[in-house]
C-alpha positions in Angstrom: -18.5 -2.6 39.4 -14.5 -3.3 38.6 -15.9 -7.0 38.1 -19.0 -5.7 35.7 -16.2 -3.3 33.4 -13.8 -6.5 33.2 -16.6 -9.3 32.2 -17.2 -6.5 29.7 -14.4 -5.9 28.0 -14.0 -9.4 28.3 -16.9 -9.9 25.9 -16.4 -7.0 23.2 -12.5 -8.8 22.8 -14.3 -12.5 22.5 -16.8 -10.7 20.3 -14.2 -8.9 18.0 -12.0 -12.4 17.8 -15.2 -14.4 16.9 -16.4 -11.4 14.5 -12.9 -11.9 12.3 -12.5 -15.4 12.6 -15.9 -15.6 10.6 -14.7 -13.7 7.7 -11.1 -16.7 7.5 -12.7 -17.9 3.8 -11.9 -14.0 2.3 -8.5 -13.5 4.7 -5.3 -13.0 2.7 -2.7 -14.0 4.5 1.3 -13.1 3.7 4.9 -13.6 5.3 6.3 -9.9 4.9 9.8 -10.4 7.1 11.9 -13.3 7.9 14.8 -14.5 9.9 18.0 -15.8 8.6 17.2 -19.1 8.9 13.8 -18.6 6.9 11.2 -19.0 9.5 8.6 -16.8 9.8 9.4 -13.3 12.0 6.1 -11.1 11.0 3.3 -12.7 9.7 -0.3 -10.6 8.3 -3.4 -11.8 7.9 -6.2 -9.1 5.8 -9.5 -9.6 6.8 -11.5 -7.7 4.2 -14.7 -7.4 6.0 -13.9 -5.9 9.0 -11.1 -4.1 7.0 -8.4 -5.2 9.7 -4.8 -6.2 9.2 -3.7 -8.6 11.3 0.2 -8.6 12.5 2.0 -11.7 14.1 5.0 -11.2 15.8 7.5 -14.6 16.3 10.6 -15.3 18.0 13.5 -17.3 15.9 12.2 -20.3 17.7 8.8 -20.0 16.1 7.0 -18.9 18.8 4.0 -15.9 18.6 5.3 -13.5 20.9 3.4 -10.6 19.7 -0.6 -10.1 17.9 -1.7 -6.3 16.7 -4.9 -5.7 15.0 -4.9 -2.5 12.8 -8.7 -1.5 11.4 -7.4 0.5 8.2 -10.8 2.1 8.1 -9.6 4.5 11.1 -6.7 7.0 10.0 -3.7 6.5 12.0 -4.3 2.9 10.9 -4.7 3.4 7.6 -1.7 6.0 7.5 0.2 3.2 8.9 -0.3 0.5 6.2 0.4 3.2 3.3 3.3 4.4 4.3 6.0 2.9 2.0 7.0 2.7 -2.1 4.6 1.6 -3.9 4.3 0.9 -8.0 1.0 0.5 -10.6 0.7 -3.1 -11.2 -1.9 -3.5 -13.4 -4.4 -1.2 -15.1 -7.8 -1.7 -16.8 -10.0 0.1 -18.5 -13.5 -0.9 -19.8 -12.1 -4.4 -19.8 -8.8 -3.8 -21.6 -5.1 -4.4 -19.9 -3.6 -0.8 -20.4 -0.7 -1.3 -18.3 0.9 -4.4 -16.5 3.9 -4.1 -14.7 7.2 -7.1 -15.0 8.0 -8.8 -12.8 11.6 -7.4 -13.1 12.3 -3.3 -12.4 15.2 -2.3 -15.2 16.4 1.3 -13.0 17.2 2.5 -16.5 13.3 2.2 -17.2 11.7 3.0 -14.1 7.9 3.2 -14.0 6.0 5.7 -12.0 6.7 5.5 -8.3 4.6 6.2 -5.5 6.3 6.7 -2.3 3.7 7.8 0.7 5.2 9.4 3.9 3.4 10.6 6.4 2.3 14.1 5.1 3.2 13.6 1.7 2.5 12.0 -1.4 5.7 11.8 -3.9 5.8 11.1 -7.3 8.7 10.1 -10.0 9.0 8.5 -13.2 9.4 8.9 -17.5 9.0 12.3 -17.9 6.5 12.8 -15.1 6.8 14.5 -11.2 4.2 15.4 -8.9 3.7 16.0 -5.3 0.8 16.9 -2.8 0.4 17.2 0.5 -1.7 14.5 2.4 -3.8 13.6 5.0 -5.1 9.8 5.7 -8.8 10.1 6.2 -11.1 7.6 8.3 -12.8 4.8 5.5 -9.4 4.4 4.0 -9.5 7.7 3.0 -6.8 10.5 1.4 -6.8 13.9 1.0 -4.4 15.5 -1.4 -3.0 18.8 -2.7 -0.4 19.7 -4.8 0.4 19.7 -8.6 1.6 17.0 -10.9 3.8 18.1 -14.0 4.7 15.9 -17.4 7.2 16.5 -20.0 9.8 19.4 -20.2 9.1 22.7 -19.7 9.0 24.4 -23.3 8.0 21.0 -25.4 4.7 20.7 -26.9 3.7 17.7 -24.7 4.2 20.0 -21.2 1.7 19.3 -19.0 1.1 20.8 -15.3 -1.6 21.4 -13.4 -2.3 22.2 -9.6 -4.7 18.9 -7.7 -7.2 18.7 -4.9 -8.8 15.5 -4.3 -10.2 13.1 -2.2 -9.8 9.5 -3.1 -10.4 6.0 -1.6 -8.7 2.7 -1.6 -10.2 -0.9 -1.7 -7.6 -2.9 0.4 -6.9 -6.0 -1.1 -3.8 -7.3 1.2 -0.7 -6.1 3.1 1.3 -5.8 -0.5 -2.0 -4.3 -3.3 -5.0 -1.9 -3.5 -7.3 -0.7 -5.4 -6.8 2.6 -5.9 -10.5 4.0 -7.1 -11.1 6.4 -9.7 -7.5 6.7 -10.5 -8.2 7.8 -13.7 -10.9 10.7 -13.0 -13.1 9.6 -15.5 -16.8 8.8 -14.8 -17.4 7.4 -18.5 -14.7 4.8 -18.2 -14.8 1.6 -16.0 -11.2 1.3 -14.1 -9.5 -0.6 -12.0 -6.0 0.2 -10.9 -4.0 -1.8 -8.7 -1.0 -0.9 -7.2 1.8 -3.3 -5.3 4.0 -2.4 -2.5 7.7 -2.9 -3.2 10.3 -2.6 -0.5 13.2 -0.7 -2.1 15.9 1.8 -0.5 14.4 5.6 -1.5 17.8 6.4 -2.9 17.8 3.5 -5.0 14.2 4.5 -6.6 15.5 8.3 -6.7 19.3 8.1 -7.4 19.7 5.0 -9.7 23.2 5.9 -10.2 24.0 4.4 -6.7 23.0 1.1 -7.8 25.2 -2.0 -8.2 22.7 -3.3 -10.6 20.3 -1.5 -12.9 17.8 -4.7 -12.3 15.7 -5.2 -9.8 13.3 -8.2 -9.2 10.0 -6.7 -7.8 9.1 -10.2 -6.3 11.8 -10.5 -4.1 11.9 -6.7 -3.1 8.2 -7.5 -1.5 9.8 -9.6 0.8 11.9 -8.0 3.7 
């Protein structure tokens, strides 16, 4: 019997590796953390089929010490893999480029940021604040509560208003998504992809404790 549950496990695991492996053509693979001598410490491979995030784990000698597999289309999963600051990158609508982010973040400028924690969603940027209150769904899935407000309190272009919604997100790798139907609008076509950055939070939400008021995005993507 011990012998029947072993070959069996056995099996699903070989079953699971030869499942992913089949899907390599659509992986998108990424270094996201290095040692000091530049070789690779963690290394991710996104398998969009199966939705699963591969993590490798190396010594500074090169060696794979360490192998996770994290299915984003379970909760704790996907709660895992959006925790962190993240920023639009690019936005279009019906075909035409609304927004596109640079490639370099002026602090005295700072586009919208999106900073996910474990219960919360947190908001900042020009003029605009929200929060809500979260919870990471299965299907790479969010639930969210809480208001969003824009302008000054007083001006003619104040806007508030209290949110609930459930939204989903097309993984595209370790570092974008698609967040869908951003916008709310079922007689627009959208597509709004956002970018993970790896900032400190007091940098994003104190710029005044900055040595620099620029920022390149690219290198902040890489711990």
């Amino acid at each position: 019997m011990i012998f029947y549950k072993q070959m069996l496990k056995t099996s699903v695991v070989l079953f699971f590796v030869i499942f992913v492996s089949s899907c390599g053509s659509d992986t998108v693979e990424d270094i996201i953390q290095k040692y000091k001598t530049g070789n690779k410490k963690v290394y991710v491979r996104y398998h969009p089929d199966p939705n699963v995030l591969e993590k490798h784990f190396y010594n500074s000698a090169g060696e794979m010490i360490h192998l996770e597999r994290d299915s984003l289309s379970y909760s704790d999963d996907f709660k895992n893999f959006m925790i962190g600051t993240w920023v639009i990158e690019k936005m279009v609508v019906d075909d035409e480029v609304m927004f596109e982010k640079d490639s370099i973040l002026n602090l005295d400028s700072l586009p919208n940021v999106y900073e996910f924690t474990s219960s919360q969603l947190l908001i900042s940027g020009p003029q605009y604040k929200a929060e809500y209150n979260i919870q990471y769904l299965d299907s790479s899935g969010l639930e969210l509560e809480g208001w969003w407000t824009y302008g000054a309190e007083g001006e003619d272009t104040y806007r508030t208003e209290r949110i609930y919604d459930i939204d989903y997100f097309n993984i595209l790798s370790y570092y974008s998504f698609i967040w869908s139907e951003f916008l709310e609008d079922s007689e627009k076509e959208e597509k709004v992809i956002f970018r993970r950055i790896t900032v400190p939070h007091s940098t994003i939400f104190d710029s005044t404790i900055a040595d620099s008021n620029i920022i390149n995005l690219d290198s902040l993507s890489i711990k």
